[in-house]
N, C-alpha and C positions, 0 to 999 in steps of 0.2 A: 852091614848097612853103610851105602854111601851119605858122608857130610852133604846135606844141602847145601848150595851155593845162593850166598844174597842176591834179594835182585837188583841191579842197579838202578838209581833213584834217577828221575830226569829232574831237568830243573823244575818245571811244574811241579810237580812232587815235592822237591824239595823246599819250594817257597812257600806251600801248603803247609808244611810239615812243621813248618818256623810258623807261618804265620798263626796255625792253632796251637802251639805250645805258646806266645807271646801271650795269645788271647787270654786263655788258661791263667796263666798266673797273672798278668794283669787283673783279671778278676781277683786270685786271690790275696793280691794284694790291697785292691781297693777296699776289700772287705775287713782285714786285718787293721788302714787307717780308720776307717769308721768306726770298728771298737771302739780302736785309740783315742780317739779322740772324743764318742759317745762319755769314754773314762773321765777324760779329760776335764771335759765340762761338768761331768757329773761330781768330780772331787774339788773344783774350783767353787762351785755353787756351794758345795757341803763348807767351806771355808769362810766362803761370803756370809752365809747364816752363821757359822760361830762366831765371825768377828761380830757380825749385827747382832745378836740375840747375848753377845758379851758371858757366851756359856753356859748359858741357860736354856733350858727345856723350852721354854716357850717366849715371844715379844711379851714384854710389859704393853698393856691397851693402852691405844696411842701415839703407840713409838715408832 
């Protein structure tokens, strides 16, 4: 059995080829910051209630 030979890429092809790999991970990057950062805010909030609620289960009414 003879090796197949590549086929040579033209530039169109080749700008394609870049172009939807960039795409590709740029999406999965975006998606990776928006975790991060969904995180972010979610454990900065969790901080804000403990320092306000001073460690306690629930605000004292009125505070």
């Amino acid at each position: 059995m003879k090796p197949r030979r590549k086929k040579q890429l033209t530039f169109v092809e080749l700008v394609e080829s870049i172009r939807v790999t960039h795409n590709l991970f740029s999406v999965q990057a975006v998606r990776a910051v928006n975790i991060s950062l969904t995180l972010r805010n979610w454990i900065i909030g969790f901080f804000i209630r403990e320092y306000e609620q001073n460690v306690k289960d629930r605000a004292e009414y009125g505070t």
